[in-house]
Biotite code that builds the C-alpha atoms (Angstrom):
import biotite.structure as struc

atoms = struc.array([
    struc.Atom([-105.619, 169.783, -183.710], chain_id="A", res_id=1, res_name="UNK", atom_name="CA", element="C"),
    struc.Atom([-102.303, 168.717, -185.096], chain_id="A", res_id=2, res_name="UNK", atom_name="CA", element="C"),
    struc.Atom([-99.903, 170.481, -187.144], chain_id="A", res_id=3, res_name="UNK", atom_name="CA", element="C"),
    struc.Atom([-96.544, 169.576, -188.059], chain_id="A", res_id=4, res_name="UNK", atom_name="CA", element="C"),
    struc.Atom([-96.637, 166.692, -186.176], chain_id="A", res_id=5, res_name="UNK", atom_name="CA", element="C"),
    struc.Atom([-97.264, 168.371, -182.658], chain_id="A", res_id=6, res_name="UNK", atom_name="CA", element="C"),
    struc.Atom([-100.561, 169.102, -181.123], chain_id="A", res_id=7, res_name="UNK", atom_name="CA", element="C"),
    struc.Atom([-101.361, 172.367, -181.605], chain_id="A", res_id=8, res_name="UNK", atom_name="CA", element="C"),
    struc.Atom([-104.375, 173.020, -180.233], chain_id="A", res_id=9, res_name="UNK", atom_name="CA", element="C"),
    struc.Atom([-107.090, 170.888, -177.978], chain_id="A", res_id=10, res_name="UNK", atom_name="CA", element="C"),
    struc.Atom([-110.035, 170.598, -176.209], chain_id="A", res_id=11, res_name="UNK", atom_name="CA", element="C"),
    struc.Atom([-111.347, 167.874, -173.649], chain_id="A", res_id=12, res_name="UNK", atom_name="CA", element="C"),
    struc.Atom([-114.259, 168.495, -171.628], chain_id="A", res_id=13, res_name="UNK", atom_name="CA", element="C"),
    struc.Atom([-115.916, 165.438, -169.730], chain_id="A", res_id=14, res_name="UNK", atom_name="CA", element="C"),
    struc.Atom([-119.420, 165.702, -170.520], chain_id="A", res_id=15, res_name="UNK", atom_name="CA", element="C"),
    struc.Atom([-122.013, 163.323, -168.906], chain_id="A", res_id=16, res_name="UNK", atom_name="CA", element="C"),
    struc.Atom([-125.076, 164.189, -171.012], chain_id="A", res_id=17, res_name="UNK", atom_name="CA", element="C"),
    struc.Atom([-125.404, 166.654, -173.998], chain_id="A", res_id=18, res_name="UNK", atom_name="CA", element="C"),
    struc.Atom([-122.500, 165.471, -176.370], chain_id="A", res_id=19, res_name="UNK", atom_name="CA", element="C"),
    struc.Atom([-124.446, 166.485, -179.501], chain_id="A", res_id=20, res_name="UNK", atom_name="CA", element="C"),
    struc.Atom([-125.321, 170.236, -177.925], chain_id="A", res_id=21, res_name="UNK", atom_name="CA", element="C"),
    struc.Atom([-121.278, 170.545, -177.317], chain_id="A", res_id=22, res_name="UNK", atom_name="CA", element="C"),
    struc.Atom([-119.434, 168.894, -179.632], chain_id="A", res_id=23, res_name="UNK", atom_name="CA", element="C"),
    struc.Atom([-119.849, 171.366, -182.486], chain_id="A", res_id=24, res_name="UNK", atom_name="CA", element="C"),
    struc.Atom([-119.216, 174.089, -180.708], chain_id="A", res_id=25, res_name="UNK", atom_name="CA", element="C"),
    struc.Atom([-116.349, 173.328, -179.354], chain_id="A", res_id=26, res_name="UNK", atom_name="CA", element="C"),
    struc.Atom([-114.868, 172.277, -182.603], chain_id="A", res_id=27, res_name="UNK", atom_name="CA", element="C"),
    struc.Atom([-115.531, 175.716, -183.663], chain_id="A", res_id=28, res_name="UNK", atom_name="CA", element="C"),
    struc.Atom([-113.670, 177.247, -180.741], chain_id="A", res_id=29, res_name="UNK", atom_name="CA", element="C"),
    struc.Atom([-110.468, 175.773, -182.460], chain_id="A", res_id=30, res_name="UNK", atom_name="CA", element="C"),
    struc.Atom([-108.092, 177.782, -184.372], chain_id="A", res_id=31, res_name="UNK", atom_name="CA", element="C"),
    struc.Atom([-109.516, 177.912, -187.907], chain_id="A", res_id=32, res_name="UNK", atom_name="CA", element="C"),
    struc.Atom([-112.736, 176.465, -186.654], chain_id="A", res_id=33, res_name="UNK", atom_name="CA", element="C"),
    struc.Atom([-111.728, 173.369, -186.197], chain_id="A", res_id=34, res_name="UNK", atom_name="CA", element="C"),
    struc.Atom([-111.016, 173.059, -190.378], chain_id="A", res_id=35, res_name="UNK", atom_name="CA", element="C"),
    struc.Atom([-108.801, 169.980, -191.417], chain_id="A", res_id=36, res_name="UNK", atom_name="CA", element="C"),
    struc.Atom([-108.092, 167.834, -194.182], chain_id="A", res_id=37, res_name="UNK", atom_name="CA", element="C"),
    struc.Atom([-107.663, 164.799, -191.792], chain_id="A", res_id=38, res_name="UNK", atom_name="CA", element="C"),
    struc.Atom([-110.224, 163.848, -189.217], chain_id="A", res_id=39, res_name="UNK", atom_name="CA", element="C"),
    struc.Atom([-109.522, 161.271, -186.175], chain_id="A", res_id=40, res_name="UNK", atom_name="CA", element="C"),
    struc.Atom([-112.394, 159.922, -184.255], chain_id="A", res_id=41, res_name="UNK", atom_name="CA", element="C"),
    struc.Atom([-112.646, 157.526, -181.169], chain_id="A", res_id=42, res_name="UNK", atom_name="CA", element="C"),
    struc.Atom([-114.869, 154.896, -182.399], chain_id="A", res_id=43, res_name="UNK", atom_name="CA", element="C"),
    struc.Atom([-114.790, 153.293, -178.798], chain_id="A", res_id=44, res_name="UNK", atom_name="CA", element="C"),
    struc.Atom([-115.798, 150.989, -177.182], chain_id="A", res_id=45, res_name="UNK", atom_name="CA", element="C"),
    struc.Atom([-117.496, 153.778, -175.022], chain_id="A", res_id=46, res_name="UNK", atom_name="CA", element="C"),
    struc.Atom([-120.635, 155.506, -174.517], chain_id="A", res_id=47, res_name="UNK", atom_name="CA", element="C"),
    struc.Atom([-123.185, 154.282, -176.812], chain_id="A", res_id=48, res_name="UNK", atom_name="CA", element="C"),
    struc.Atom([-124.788, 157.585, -177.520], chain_id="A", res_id=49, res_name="UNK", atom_name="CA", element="C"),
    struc.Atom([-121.145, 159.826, -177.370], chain_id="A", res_id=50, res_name="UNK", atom_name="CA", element="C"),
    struc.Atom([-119.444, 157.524, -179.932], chain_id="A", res_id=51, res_name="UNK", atom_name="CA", element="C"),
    struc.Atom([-122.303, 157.714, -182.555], chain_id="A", res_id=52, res_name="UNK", atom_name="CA", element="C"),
    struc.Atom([-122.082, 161.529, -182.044], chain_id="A", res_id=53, res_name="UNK", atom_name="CA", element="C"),
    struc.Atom([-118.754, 161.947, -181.966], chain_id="A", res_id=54, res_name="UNK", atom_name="CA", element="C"),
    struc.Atom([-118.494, 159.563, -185.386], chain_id="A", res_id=55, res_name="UNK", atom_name="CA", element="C"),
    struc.Atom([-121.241, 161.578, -186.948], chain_id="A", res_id=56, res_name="UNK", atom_name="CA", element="C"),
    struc.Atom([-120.060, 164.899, -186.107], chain_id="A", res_id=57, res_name="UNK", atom_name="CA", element="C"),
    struc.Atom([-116.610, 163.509, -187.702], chain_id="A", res_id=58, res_name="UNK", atom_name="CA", element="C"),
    struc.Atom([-117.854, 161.866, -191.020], chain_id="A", res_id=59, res_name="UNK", atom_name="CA", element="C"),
    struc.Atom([-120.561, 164.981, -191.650], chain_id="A", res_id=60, res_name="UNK", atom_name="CA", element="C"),
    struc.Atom([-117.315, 167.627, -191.125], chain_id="A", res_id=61, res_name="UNK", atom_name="CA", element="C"),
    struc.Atom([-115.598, 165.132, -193.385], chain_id="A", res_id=62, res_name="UNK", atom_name="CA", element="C"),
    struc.Atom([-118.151, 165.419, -195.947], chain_id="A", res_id=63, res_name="UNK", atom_name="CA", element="C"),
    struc.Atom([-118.385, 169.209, -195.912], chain_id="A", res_id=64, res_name="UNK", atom_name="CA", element="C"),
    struc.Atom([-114.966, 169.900, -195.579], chain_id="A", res_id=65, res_name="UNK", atom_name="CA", element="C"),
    struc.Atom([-113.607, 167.202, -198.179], chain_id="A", res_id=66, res_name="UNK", atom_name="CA", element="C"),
    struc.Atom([-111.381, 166.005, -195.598], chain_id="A", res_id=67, res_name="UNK", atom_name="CA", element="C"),
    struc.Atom([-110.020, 162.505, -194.942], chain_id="A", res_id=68, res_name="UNK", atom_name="CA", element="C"),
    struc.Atom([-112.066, 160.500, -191.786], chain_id="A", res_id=69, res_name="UNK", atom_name="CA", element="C"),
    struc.Atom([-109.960, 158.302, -190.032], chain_id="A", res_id=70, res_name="UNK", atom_name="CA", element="C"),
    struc.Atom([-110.948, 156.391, -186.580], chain_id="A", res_id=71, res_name="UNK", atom_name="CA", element="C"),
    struc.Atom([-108.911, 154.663, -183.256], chain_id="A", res_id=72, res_name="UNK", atom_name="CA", element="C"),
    struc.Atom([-110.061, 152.239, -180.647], chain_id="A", res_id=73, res_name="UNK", atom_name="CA", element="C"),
    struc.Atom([-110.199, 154.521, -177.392], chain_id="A", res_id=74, res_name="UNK", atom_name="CA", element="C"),
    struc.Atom([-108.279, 151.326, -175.650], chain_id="A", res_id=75, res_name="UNK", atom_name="CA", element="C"),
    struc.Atom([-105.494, 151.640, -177.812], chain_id="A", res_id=76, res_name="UNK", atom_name="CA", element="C"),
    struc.Atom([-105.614, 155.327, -177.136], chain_id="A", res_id=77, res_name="UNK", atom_name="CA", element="C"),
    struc.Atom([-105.295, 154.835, -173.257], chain_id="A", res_id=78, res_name="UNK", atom_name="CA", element="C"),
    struc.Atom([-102.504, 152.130, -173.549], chain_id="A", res_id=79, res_name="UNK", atom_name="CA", element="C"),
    struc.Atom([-100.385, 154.980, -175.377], chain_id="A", res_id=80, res_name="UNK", atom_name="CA", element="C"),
    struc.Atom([-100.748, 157.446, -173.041], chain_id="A", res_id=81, res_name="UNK", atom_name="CA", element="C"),
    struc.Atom([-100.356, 154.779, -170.111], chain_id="A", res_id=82, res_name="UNK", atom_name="CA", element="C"),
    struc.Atom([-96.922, 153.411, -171.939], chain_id="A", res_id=83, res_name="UNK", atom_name="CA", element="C"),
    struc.Atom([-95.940, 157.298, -172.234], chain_id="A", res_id=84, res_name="UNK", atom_name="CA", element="C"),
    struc.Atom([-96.332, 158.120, -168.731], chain_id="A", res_id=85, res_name="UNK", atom_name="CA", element="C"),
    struc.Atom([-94.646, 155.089, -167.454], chain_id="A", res_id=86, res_name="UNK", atom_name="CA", element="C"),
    struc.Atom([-92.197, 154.281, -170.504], chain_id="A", res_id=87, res_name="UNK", atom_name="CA", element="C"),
    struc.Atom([-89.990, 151.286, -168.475], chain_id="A", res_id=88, res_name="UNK", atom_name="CA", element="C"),
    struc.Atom([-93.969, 149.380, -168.390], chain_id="A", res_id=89, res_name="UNK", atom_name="CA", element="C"),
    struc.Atom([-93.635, 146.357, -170.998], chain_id="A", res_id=90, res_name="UNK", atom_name="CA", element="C"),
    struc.Atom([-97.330, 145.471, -170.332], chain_id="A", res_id=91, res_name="UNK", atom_name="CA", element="C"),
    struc.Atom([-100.383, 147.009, -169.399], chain_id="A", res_id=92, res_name="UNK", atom_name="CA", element="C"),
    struc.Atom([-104.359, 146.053, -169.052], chain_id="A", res_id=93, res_name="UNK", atom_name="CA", element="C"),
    struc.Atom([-106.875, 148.819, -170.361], chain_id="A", res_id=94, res_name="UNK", atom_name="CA", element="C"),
    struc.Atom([-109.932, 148.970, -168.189], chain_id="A", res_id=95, res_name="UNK", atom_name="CA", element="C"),
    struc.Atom([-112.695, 150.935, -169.298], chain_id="A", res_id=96, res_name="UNK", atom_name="CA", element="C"),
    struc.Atom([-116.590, 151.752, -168.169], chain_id="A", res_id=97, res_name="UNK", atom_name="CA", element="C"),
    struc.Atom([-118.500, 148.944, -170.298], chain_id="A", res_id=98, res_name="UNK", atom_name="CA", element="C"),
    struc.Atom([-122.366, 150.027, -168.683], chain_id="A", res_id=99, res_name="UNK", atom_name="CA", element="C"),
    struc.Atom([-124.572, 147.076, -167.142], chain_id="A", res_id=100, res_name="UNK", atom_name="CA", element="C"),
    struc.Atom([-121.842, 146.451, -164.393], chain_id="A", res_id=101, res_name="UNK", atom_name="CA", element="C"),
    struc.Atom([-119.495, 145.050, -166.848], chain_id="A", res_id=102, res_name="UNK", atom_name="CA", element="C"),
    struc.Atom([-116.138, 146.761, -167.712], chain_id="A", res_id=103, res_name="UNK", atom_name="CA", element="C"),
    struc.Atom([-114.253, 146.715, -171.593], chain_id="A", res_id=104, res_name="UNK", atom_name="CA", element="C"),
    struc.Atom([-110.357, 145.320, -171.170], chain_id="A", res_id=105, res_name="UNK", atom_name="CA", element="C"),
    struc.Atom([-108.040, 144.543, -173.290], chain_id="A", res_id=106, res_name="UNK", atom_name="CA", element="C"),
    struc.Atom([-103.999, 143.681, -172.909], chain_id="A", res_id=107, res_name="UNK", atom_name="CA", element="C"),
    struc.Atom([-101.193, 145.792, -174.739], chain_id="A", res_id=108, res_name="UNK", atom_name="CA", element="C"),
    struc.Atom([-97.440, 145.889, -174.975], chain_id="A", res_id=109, res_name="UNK", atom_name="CA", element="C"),
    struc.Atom([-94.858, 148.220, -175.582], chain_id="A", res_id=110, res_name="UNK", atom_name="CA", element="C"),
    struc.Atom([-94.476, 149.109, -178.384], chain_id="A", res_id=111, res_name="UNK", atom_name="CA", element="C"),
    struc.Atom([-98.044, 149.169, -178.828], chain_id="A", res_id=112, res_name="UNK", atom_name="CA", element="C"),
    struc.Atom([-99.700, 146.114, -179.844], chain_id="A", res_id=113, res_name="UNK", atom_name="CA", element="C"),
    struc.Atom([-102.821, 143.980, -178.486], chain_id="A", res_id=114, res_name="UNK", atom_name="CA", element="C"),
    struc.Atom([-102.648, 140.997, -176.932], chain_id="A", res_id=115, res_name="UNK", atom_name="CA", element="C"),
    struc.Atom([-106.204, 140.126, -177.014], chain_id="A", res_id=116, res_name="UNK", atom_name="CA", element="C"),
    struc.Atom([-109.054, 140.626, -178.035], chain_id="A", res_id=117, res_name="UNK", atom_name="CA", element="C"),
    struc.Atom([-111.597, 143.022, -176.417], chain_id="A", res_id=118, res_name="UNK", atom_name="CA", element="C"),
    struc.Atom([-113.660, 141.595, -173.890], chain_id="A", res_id=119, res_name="UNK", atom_name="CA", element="C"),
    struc.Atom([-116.828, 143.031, -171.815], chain_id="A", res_id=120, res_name="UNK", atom_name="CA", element="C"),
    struc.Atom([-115.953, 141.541, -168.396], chain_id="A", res_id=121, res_name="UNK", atom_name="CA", element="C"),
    struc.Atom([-117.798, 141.768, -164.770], chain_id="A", res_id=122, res_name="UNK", atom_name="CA", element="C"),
    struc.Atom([-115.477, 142.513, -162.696], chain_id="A", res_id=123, res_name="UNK", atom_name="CA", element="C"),
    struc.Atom([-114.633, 139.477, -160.977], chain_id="A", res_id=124, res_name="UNK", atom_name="CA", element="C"),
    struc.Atom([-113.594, 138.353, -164.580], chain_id="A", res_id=125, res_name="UNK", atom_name="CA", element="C"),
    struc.Atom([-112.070, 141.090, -165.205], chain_id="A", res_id=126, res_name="UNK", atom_name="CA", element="C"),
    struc.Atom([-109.930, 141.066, -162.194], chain_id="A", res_id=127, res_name="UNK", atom_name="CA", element="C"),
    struc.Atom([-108.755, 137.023, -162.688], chain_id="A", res_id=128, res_name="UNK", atom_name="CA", element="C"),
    struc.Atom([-107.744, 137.823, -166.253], chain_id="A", res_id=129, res_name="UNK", atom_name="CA", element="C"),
    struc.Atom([-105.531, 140.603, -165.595], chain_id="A", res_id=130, res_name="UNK", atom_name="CA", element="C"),
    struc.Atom([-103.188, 138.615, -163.913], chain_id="A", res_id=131, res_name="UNK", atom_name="CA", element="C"),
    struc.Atom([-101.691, 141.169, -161.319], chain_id="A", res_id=132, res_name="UNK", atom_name="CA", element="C"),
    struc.Atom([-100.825, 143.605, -164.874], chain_id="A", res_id=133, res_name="UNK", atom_name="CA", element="C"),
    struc.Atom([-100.676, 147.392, -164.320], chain_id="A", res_id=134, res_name="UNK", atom_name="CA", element="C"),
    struc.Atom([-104.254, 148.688, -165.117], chain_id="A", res_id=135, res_name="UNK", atom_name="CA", element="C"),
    struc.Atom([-105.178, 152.125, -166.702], chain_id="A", res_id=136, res_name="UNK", atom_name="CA", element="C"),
    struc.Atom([-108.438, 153.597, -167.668], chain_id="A", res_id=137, res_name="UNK", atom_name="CA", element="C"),
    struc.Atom([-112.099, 154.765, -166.005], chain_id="A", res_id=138, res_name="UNK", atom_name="CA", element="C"),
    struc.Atom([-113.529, 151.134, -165.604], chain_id="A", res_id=139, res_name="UNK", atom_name="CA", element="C"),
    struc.Atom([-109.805, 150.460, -162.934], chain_id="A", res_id=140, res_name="UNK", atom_name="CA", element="C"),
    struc.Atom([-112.034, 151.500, -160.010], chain_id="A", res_id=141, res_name="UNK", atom_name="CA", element="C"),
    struc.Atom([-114.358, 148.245, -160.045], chain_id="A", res_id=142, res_name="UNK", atom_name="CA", element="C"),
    struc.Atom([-111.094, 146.459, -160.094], chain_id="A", res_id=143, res_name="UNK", atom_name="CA", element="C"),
    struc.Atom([-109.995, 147.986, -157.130], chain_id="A", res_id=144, res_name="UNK", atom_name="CA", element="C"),
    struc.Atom([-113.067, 147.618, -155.016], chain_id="A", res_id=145, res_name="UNK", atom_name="CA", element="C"),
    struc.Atom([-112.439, 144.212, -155.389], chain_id="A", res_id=146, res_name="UNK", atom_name="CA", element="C"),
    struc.Atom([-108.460, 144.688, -154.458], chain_id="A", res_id=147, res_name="UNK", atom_name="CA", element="C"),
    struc.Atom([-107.075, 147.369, -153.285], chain_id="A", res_id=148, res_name="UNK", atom_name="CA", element="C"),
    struc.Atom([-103.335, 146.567, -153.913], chain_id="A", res_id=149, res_name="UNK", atom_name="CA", element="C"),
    struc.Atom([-103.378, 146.613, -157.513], chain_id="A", res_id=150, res_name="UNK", atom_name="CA", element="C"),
    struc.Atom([-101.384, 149.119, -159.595], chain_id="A", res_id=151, res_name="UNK", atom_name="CA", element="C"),
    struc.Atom([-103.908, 150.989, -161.315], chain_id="A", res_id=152, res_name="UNK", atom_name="CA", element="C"),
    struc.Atom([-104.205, 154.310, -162.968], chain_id="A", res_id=153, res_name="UNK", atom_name="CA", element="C"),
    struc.Atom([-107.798, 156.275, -163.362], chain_id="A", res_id=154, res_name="UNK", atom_name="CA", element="C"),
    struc.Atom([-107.380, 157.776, -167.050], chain_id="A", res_id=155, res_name="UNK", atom_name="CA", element="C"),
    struc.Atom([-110.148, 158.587, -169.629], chain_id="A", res_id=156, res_name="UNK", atom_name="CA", element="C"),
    struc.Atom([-109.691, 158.749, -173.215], chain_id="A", res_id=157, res_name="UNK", atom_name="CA", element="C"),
    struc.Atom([-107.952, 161.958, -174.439], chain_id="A", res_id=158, res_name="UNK", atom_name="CA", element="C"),
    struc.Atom([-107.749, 162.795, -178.249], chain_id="A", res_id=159, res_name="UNK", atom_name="CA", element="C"),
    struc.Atom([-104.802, 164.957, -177.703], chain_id="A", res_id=160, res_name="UNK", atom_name="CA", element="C"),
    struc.Atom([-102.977, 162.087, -177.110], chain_id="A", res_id=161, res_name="UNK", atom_name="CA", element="C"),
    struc.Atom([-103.509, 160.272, -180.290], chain_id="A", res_id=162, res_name="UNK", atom_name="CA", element="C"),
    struc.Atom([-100.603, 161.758, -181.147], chain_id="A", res_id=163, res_name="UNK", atom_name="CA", element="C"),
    struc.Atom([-98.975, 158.983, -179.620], chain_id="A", res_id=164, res_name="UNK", atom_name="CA", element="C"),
    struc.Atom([-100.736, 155.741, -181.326], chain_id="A", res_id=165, res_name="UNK", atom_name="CA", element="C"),
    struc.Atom([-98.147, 154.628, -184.207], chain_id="A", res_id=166, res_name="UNK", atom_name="CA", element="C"),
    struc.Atom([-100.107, 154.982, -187.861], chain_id="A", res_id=167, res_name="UNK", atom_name="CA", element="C"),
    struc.Atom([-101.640, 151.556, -188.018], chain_id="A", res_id=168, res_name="UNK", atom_name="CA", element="C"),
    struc.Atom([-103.509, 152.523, -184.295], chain_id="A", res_id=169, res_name="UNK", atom_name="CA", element="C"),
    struc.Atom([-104.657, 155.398, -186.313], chain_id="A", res_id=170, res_name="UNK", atom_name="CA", element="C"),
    struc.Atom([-106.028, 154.412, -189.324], chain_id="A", res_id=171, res_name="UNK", atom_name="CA", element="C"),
    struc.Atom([-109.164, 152.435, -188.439], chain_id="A", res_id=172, res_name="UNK", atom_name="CA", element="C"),
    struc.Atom([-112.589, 152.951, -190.601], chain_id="A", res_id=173, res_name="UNK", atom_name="CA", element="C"),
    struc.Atom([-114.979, 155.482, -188.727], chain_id="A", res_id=174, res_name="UNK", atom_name="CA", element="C"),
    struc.Atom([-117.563, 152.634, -187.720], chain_id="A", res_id=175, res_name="UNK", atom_name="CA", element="C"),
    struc.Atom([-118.374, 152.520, -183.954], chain_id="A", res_id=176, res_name="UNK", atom_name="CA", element="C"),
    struc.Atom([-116.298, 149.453, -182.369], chain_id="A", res_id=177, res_name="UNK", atom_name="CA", element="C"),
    struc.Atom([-119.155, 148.009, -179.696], chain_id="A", res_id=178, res_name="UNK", atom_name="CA", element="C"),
    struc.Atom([-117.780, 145.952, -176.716], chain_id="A", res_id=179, res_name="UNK", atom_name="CA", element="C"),
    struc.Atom([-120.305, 143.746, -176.378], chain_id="A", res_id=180, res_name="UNK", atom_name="CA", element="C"),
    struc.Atom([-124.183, 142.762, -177.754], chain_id="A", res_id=181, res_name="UNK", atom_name="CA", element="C"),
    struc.Atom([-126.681, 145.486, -178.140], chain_id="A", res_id=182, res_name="UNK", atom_name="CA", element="C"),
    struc.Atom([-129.403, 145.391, -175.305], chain_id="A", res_id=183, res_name="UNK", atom_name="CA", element="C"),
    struc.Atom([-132.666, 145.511, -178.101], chain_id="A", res_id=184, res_name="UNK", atom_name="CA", element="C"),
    struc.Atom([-132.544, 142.692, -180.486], chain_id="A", res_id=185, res_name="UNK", atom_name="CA", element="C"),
    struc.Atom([-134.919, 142.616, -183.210], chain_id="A", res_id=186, res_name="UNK", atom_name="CA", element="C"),
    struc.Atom([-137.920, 140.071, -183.316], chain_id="A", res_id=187, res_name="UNK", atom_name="CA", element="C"),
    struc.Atom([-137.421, 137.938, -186.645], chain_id="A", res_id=188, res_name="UNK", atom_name="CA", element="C"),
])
């Protein structure tokens, strides 16, 4: 929760299953219940089933509530808050969990802007693209199987810190952002 331009309150809680069964509540365990007249959302890439909650949760609150329902790319999110901890890093790789033994990257620089487009990578790929950049993000340990002298950075997505993505970052329609084909295609 923001207010005046700091965050003033927050809650991040890594859950592997039950996103629907938590989410909710612990919206409601923020001051005011959770009650705001803007909404952020990660619309991912990410988990298929946690970014169709969390967008659901957002644009249903944003219905109720009359409030404004805004999304972000959880990639951009994670290059913020790797350019914030390391603020002398002019480039960076985000490297995230992409499912099926792929990982989602995409390239950034400071200040924040993409150099390309999102990809869903095997690692190998993923590896030869990035080039011997700094990597952050939950997909970086596939990378280092592969080599262990890279410079990477284990990080998950944190909504606290969106905080840190300049306005344009921030302001993307709350529509899930999928990093690669869906699995079930439909017979014509």
């Amino acid at each position: 929760m923001i207010v005046d331009g700091a965050v003033a309150a927050a809650r991040h809680e890594v859950v592997g299953r039950g996103h629907a069964e938590r989410l909710v509540p612990m919206i409601a365990e923020l001051p005011g219940e959770g009650r705001a007249a803007r909404i952020l959302v990660d619309c991912g890439p990410g988990s298929f089933t946690g970014i169709r909650v969390g967008l659901a949760a957002a644009i249903g609150l944003g219905i109720g509530w009359g409030a404004e329902v805004w999304g972000f790319s959880s990639l951009a999110l994670v290059a913020a808050a790797g350019f914030a901890a390391r603020p002398g890093l002019g480039e960076l790789a985000v490297v995230l969990e992409g499912g099926h033994g792929e990982v989602f990257m995409q390239s950034f620089t400071h200040p924040l802007a993409a150099t390309d487009a999102l990809a869903s990578l095997r690692p190998e790929v993923a590896l030869a693209r990035l080039g011997g950049r700094p990597a952050v993000g939950n997909g970086v340990r596939h990378l280092a199987a592969l080599d262990s002298s890279l410079d990477l950075v284990e990080a998950l997505p944190d909504a606290a810190q969106a905080i840190l993505l300049p306005p344009t970052f921030a302001a993307l329609p709350p529509r899930p952002i999928y990093g690669r084909a869906p699995d079930a295609v439909a017979k014509p």
